[in-house]
C-alpha positions in Angstrom: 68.1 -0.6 49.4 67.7 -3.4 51.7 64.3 -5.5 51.5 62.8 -4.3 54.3 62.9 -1.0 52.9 61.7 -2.4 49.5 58.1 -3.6 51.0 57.6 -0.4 52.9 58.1 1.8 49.7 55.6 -0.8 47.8 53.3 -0.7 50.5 53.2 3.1 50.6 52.4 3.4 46.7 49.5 0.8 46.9 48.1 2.7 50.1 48.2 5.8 48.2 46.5 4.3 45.2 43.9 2.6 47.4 43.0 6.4 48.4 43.0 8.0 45.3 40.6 5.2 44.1 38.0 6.1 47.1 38.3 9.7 46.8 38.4 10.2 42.9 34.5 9.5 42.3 33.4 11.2 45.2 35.5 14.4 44.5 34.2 14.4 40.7 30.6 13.7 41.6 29.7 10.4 39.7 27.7 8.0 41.5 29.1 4.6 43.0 28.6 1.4 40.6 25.0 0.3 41.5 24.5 -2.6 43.1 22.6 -5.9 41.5 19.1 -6.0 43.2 18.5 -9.2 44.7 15.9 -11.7 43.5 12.8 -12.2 46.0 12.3 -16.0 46.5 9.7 -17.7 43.9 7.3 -20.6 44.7 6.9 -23.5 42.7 5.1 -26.7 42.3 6.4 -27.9 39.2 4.4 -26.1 36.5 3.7 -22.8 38.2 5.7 -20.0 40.0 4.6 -17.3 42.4 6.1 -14.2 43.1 6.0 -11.6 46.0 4.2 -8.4 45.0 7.4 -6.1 43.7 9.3 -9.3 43.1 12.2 -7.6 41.0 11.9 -10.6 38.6 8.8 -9.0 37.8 10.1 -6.1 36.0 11.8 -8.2 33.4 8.7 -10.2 32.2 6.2 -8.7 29.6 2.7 -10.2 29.0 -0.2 -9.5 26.1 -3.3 -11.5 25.0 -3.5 -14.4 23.4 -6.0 -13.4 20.1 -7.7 -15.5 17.6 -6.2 -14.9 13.9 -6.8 -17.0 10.5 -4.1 -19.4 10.4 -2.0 -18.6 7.6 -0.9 -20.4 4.5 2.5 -19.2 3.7 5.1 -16.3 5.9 4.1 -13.2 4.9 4.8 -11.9 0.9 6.7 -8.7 0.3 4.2 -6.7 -1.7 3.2 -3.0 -2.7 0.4 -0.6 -3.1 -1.0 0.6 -6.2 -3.8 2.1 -8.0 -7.0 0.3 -9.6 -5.9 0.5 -13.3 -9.3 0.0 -13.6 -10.8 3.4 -11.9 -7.7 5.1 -12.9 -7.3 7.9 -16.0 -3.4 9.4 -17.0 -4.3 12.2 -19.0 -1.8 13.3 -21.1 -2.1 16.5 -24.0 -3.5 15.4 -27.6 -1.4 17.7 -29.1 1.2 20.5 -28.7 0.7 23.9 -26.7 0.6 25.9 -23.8 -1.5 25.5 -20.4 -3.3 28.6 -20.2 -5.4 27.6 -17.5 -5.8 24.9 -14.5 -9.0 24.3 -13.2 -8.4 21.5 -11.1 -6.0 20.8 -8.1 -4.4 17.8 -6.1 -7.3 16.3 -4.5 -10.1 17.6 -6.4 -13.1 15.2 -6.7 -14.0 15.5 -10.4 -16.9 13.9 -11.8 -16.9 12.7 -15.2 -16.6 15.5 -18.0 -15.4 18.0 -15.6 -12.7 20.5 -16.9 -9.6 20.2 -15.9 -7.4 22.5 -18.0 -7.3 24.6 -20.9 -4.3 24.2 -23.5 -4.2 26.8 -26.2 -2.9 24.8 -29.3 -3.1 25.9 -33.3 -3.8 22.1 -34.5 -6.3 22.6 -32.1 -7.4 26.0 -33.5 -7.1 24.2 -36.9 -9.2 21.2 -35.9 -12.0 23.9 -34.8 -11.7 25.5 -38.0 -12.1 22.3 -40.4 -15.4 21.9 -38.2 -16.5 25.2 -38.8 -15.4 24.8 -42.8 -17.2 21.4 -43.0 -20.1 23.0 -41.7 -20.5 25.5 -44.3 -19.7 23.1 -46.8 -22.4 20.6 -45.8 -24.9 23.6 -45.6 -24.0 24.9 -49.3 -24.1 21.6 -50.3 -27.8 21.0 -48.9 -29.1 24.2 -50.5 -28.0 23.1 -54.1 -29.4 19.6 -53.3 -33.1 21.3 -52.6 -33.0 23.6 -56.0 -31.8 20.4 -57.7 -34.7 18.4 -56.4 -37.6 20.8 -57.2 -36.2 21.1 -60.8 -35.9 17.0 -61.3 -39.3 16.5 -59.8 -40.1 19.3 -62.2 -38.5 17.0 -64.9 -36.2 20.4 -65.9 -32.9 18.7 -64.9 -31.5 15.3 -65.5 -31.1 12.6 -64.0 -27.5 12.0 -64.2 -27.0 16.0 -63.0 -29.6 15.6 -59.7 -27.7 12.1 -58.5 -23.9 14.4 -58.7 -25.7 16.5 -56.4 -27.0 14.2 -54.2 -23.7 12.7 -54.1 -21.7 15.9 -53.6 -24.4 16.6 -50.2 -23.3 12.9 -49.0 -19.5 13.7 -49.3 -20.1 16.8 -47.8 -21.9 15.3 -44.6 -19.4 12.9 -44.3 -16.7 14.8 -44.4 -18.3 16.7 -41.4 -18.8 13.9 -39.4 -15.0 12.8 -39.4 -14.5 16.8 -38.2 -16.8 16.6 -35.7 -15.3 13.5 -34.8 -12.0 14.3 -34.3 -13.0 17.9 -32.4 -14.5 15.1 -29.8 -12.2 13.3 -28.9 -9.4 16.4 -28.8 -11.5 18.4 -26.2 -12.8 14.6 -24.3 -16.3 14.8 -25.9 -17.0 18.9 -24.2 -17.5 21.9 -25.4 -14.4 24.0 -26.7 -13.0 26.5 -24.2 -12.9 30.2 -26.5 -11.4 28.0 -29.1 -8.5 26.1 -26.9 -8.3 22.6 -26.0 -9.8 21.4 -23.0 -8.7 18.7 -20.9 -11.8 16.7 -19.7 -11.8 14.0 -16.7 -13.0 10.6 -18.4 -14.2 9.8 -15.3 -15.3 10.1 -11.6 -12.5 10.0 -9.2 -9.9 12.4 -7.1 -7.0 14.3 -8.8 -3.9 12.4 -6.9 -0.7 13.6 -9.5 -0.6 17.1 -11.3 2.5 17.9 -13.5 1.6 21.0 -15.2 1.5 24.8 -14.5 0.0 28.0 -16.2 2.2 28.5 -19.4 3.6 24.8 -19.1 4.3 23.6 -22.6 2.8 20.0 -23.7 2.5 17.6 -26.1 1.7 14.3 -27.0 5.7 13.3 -26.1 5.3 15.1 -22.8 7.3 11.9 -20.5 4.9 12.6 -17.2 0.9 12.6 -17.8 -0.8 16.0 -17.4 -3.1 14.5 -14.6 -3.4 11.3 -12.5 -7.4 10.8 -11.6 -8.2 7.7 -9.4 -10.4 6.3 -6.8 -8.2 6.0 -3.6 -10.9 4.0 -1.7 -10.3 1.5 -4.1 -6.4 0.2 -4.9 -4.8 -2.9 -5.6 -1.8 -4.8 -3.9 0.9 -6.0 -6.1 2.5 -9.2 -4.7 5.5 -11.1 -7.0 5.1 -14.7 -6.1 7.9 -17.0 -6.2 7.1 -20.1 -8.8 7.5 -22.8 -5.2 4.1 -21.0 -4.1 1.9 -20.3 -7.3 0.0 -23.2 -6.4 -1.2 -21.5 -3.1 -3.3 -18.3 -4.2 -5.8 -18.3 -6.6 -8.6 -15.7 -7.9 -10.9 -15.3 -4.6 -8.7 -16.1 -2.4 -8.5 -14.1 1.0 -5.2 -12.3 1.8 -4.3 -10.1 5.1 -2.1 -7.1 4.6 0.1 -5.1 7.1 1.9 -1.9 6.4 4.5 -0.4 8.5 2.4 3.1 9.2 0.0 0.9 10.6 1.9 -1.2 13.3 -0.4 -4.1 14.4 -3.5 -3.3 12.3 -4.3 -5.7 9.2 -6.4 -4.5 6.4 -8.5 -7.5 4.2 -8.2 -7.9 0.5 -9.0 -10.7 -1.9 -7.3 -11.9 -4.9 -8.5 -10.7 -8.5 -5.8 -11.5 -10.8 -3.3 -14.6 -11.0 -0.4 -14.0 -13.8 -0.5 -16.2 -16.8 3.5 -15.3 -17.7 6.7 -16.3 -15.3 9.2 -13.6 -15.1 12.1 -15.4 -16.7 14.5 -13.4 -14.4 12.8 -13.5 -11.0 11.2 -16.5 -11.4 8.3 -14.5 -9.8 4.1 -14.2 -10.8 2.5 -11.2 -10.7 -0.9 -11.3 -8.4 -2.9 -8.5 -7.8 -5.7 -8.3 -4.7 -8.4 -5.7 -4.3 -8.3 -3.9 -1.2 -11.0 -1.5 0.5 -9.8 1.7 1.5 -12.5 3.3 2.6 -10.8 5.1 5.3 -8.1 6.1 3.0 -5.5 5.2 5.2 -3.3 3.5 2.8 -1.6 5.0 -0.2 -0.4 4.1 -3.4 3.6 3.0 -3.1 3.2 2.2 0.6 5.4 -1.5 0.4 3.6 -3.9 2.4 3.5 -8.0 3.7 0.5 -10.0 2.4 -0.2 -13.1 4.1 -2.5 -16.0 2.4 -4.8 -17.1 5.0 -6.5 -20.1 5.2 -10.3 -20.1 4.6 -11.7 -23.4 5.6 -10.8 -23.8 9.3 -11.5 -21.9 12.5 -9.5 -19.2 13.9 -6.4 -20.5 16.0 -5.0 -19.0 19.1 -1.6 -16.7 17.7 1.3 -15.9 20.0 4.4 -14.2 19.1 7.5 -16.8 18.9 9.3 -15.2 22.1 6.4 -16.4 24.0 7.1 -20.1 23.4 10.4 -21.8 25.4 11.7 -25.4 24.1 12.4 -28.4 26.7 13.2 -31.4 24.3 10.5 -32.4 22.0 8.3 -29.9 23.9 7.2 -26.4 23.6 5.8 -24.6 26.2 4.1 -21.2 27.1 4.0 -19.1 30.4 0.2 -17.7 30.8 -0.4 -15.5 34.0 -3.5 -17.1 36.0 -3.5 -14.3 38.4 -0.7 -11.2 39.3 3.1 -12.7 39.9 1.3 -16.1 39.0 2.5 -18.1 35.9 1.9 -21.1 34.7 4.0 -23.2 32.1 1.6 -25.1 29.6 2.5 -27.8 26.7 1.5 -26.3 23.6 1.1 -27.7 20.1 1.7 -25.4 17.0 -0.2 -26.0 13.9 1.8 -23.2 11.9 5.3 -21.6 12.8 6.4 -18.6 11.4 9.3 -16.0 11.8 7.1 -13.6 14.0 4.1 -15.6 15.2 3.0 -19.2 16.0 -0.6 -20.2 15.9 -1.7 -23.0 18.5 -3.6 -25.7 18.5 -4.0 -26.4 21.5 -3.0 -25.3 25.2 -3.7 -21.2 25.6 -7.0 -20.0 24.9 -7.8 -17.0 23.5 -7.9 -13.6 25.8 -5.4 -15.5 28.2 -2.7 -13.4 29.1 1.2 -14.6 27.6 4.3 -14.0 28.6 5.9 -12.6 26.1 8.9 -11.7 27.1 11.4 -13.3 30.1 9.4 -16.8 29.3 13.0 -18.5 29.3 14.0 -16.3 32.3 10.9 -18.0 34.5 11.3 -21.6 32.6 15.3 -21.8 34.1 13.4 -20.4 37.9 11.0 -22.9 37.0 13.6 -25.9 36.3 16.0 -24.8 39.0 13.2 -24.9 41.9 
């Protein structure tokens, strides 16, 4: 094949690749590669740009409002939810036997001595019937004490005879006393249910954790407790604080909390108890802060961030760290003064975190941030 005829096959091939390349996309249907929108111009006198209305720059920035927030002390500490061990009862079953009744559900606000379930149990049975036995003692025991008296004041009987007596009426009484007792504290200071053991609230607060059923069987080594009662407007968060920051909270101190089923929100609480005892493993302290729930939006074993604020200064201005560009030594911020109208400000941080910065100076609160795109408009700005 002579080289003439060489080219003019090559050249055939590429023309019919060439076609097959047009026609392909349009014979299956898919759109053709969209083209890059151009930039509209931007004007510029050094610190501030201006764009056209439906400048396509636009689309690519994202502003919010600068807000005031207490400045805080340390980046936020993992931390936890939990009940107020101090408004909160885990009942658990006295003694063997069988649930024979539930009077009480999940979320059921009990006051204190309210029932709450009924357990037949022999020992409790038994502990009835010592009561009942003690009784009849004591009274038996009273009856021969009043004969005995009449006849020593009569001076038939001796002495010696009327104290044994006396003393025999003592034993008695105090041998019902310990029954009574003991009946008490089985059935949480009520009233016996038809003879059974009844399971009393031991104080005011909603039902949040059942683990029984009619005809469960319990005991005293039963591993779950029969009921959980607490006050859920009122629960703690647990925070284990590494040994570098003990120094930094302290009982009364003011804490803000965030949860993640409450994006954006922060709830208030104040520290109540500093640990005495490092965790030798961790090398952690315990600290647990009261919290207000009166909504009842959080719940126990939600995980949450707790941030030590700081109490003795103002507010500062708090912007999210994508909002702040770098040029040297200096940080700066884009705020919008008017629509497609930003200006670049120096700004000085007085504390830097992971999410947030809080400013000194250089934004005032309300002003409106950009967020996002700020080093897209500071390389317009410097390129201008």
């Amino acid at each position: 094949m002579t080289r003439g005829k060489l080219w003019g096959s090559v050249s055939a091939v590429i023309l019919v690749v060439s076609a097959a390349a047009w026609t392909l996309p349009r014979m299956s249907g898919e759109p053709p590669a969209a083209r890059p929108q151009p930039t509209a111009p931007s004007e510029s006198n050094g610190t501030t740009l201006r764009f056209p209305a439906g400048a396509p720059q636009l689309a690519f920035l994202r502003t919010s409002d600068a807000i005031l927030d207490a400045e805080p002390l340390l980046e936020a500490l993992p931390g936890r939810i939990a009940y107020d061990e101090d408004r909160t009862a885990r009942l658990g079953a006295p003694m063997a036997g069988r649930v024979t009744r539930i009077a009480a559900t999940l979320g059921t606000r009990v006051r204190r001595g309210d029932l709450l379930a009924v357990i037949a149990s022999p020992e409790y049975a038994q502990a009835v019937a010592d009561v009942r036995r003690a009784e009849l003692e004591a009274r038996h025991k009273g009856q021969a004490f009043d004969r005995a008296r009449v006849l020593f004041e009569g001076e038939v009987m001796p002495r010696r005879e009327f104290e044994s007596l006396e003393t025999d009426l003592r034993e008695a009484e105090v041998e019902l006393g310990r029954a009574r007792r003991r009946l008490e504290l089985l059935s949480s200071g009520g009233p016996a249910e038809n003879g059974e053991l009844p399971i009393r609230a031991p104080l005011a607060g909603v039902v949040t954790e059942r683990s029984i059923n009619p005809g469960t069987l319990v005991g005293p080594d039963t591993a779950q407790p029969l009921f959980v009662i607490s006050d859920p407007e009122n629960l703690r968060v647990v925070i284990d604080v590494p040994e570098q920051h003990i120094g930094v909270l302290r009982t009364g101190q003011h804490v803000s909390v965030e949860v993640d089923a409450y994006s954006g929100r922060r709830f208030d609480a104040t520290v109540v108890y500093v640990g005495d005892v490092l965790d030798p493993a961790s090398r952690r302290i315990q600290v647990r802060c009261r919290i207000d729930n009166a909504g009842r939006l959080l719940k126990p074993e939600m995980y949450a961030r707790v941030t030590p604020v700081m109490e003795t200064q103002s507010p500062r201005v708090r912007v999210p760290i994508a909002a702040i560009v770098t040029a040297g030594v200096n940080s700066y911020v884009f705020v919008e003064t008017r629509p497609g109208q930003f200006e670049r400000r120096q700004v000085t941080a007085s504390t830097q975190g992971r999410e947030f910065a809080y400013l000194r100076s250089g934004v005032a609160a309300g002003e409106r941030v950009v967020v996002s795109g700020a080093s897209l408009l500071n390389s317009e700005l410097q390129g201008s």
